[in-house]
N, C-alpha and C positions, 0 to 999 in steps of 0.2 A: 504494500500500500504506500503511495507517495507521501512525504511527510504532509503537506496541505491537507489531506482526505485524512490521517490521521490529527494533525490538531482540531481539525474540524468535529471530529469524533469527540476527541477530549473535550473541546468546548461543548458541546452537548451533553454531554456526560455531566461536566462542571455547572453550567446555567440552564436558568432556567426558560433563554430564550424562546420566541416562538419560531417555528420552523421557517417561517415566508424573512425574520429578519436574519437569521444564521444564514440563509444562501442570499440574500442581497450582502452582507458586510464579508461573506468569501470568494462573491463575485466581483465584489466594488472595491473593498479596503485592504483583502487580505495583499500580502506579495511574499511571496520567498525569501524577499531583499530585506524586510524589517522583520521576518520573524526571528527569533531565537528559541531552542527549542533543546530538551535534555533528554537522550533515549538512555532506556534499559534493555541492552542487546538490539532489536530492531523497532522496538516499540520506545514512541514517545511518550513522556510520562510527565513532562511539564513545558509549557509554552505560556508564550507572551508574545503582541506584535508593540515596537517602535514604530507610531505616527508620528510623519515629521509634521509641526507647526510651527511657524515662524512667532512671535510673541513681540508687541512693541514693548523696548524696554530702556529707560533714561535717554530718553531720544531716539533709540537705535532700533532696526529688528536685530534681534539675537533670533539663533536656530533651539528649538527646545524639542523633544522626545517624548508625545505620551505614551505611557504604559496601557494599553489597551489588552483586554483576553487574559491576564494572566494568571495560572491553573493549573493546577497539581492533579493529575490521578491520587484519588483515595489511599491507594494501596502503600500511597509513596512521600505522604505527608508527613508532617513531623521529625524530618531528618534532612532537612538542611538543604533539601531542593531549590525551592524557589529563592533562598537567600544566594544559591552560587548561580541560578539562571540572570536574577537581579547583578551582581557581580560581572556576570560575562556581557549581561546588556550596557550598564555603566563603561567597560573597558573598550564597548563599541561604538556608544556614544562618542567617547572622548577623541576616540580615532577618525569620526567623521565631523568635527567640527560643532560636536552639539556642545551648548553653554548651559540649558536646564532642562532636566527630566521633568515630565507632570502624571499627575494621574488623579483619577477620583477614586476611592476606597471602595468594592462593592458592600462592604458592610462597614459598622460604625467600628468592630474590635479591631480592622485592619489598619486603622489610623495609629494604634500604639506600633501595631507590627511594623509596618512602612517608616514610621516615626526611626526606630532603631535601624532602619536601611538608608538613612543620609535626609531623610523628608522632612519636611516643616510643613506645617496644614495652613498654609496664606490666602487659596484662593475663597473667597465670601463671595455672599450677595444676600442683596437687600429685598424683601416682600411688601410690596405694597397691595391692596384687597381692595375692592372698589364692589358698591353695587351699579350700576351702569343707570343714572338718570335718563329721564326721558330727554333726546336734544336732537335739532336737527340741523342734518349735516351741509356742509357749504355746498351749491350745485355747483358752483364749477370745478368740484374735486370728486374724480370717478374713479371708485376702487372697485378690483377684480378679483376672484382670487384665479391663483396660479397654479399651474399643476407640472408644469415642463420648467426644467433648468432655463433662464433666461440671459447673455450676457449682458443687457443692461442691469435687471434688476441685481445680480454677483456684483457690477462695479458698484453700484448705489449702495451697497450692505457694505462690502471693502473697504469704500471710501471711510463709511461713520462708525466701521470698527477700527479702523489704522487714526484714527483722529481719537480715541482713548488712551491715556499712555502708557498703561501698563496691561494689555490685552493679548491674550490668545487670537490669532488672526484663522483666515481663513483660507484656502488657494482655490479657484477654482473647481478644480475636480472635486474635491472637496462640500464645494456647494453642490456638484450635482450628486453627491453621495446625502446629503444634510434632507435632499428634495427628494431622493427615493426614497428613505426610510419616514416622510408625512405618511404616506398612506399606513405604512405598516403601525407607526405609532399612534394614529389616529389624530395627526396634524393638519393643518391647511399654511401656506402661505395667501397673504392678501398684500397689494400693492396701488398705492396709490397714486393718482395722477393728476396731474392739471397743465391744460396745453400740451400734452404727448410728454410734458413730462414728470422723471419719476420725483414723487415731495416725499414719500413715506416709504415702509415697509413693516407690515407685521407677518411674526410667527408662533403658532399659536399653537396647542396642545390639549385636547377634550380629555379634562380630570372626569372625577364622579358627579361632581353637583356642580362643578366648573369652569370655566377655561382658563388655561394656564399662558399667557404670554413671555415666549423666550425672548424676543426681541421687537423692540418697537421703535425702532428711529426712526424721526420725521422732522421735517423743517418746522414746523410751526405748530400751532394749537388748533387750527380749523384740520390740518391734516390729521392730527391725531385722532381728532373727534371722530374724524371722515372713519379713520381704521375702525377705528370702537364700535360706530352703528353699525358698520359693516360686520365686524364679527357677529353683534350681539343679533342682526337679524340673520345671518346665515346659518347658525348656531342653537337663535332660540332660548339663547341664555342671557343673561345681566349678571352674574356674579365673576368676578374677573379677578384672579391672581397675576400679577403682574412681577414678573421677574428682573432684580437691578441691578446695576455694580454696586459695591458696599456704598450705604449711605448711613452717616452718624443720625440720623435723624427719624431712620427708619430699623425695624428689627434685623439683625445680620445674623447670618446662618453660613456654618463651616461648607464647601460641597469639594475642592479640592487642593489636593498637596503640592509642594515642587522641590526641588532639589537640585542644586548646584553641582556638576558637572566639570566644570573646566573654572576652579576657581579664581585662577590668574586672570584670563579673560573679565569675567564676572568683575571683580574687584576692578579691573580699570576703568573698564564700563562708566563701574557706580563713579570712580575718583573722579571723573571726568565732567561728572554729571553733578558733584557735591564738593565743590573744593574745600571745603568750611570744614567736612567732617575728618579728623583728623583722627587715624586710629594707628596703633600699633597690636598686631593682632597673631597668635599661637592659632593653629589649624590643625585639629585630626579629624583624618575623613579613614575609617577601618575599612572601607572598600577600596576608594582610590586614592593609593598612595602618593601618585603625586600631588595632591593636594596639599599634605601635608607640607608644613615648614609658617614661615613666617613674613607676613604681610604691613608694609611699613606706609598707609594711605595718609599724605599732604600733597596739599596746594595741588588738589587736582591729579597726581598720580600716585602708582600704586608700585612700589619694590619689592620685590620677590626674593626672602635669602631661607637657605637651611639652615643658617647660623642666624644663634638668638643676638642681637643688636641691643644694646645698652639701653636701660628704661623698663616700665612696665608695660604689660605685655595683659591682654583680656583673650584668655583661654575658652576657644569654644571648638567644639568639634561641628562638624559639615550642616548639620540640622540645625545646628544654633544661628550661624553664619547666614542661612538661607532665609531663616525667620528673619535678622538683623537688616537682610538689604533688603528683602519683598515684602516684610508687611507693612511700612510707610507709605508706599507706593500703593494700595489697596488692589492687586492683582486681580483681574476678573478672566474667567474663561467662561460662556456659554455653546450651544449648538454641537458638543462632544458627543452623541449618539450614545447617552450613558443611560 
């Protein structure tokens, strides 16, 4: 059996997906090229795929690695698998240029677990609830929903996710991956318009008693309304959970981890981006060793020695570090097929 048909098996074994989305994400997402995978003689017993995302990050995009799929056969849990498949994935990150690993925990205990594999839990987002008033929508804004990959609407969405600055971005194929799994999740996109062109876009998600909004970005306030009637009459519902980047003002909710990869890179990133913060800093990362050693951040750049440098020194290992540069920045990821 070729490995693909056999992690396919494992991932079925492992989740509890339903059939129609397991052969869309190993027709669309899977590749050869980002799995990693552990056999026992001919059979594979643990696998993970690396999606690459690009992430806007201190001005910059940096390349980051989610952890998607990753899964242990029963038989083979509790001895140290998935820590050395996670190990072999990090030493192939580093090798291709990747700067942060991400992922979402399938369950809440996996946050401790992951936590002791280099992770800090930075990515949040904010809930906002609405009952949907009665209001009428501007005519000269005509929303549709969508059911085919479009590239204007990809550029529209691009544009006002690479304008947040600390975001999980998107690539193209990508969106046409985000837009086959609507039907199977029980999605729609809706896109709004005025004069042929695009002002909004919403993507939406049918809970139980609700609809769940992953993204809603639009130029103005009449556009939004426009999305809102639009859902609430295609829909048939008025109760609206609205999904946001972290807002102090609203409740914030953990949903995913990330983890520092290439901490040299990383650190100059930040120095570049905070000349003010001035650190002198001790680094153990127990997976990757080059991380290790000692990080000397002024006036904008970041030194790199194995030798400790005179003064004190703020000891953290790779999880600490990761929380220290990304939760200021309030990192957001949506649209991860999680």
């Amino acid at each position: 059996m070729i490995i693909k048909e056999q992690v396919k098996a494992l991932w079925k074994l492992c989740f509890e997906d339903s059939e129609e989305f397991v052969e869309m994400y190993f027709k669309l997402r899977y590749k050869n090229e980002v799995n990693v995978a552990i056999q026992s003689g001919d059979e594979v017993i643990s696998a993970l795929q690396m999606l690459p995302y690009p992430m806007t990050f201190c001005g910059e995009t940096v390349q980051t690695s989610y952890i998607s799929g990753a899964c242990t056969h029963p038989d083979f849990r509790s001895k140290g698998v998935m820590r050395e498949l996670l190990s072999q994935s990090f030493a192939r990150m580093l090798r291709n240029g990747v700067q942060f690993s991400t992922l979402i925990p399938a369950d809440p205990w996996l946050f401790d677990y992951y936590k002791r594999m280099g992770y800090a839990t930075v990515f949040q987002y904010s809930v906002k609830e609405m009952t949907l008033p009665e209001f009428i929508p501007s005519k000269e804004i005509a929303v549709n929903a969508v059911s085919e990959p479009q590239d204007e609407v990809y550029s529209y969405l691009n544009k006002k996710l690479s304008e947040r600055p600390c975001c999980i971005q998107h690539s193209a194929e990508d969106f046409q991956i985000v837009m086959a799994d609507l039907p199977i999740s029980r999605g729609n996109l809706f896109v709004a318009r005025q004069a042929n062109e695009i002002r909004g876009v919403a993507i939406i998600y049918k809970g139980e008693n609700s609809i769940i909004i992953n993204e809603l970005p639009a130029e103005d306030k009449d556009t939004e309304y426009s999305l809102l009637f639009a859902i609430k009459q295609y829909t048939g519902c008025n109760h609206i959970i609205q999904l946001l980047p972290p807002d102090k003002e609203l409740p914030q909710h953990s949903l995913g981890m990330a983890r520092i990869i290439n901490a040299k890179e990383v650190l100059q990133i930040y120095a570049s981006a905070f000349p003010e913060d001035d650190m002198q800093l001790e680094v153990s990362d127990t997976q990757l060793s080059v991380n290790n050693g000692y990080y000397y951040l002024s006036d904008g750049k970041c030194r790199y020695s194995t030798e400790r440098l005179p003064g004190a020194h703020i000891q953290m290992n790779i999880s600490e570090l990761t929380e220290r540069i990304l939760k200021k920045l309030n990192p957001y990821m949506s649209l991860m097929l999680n």
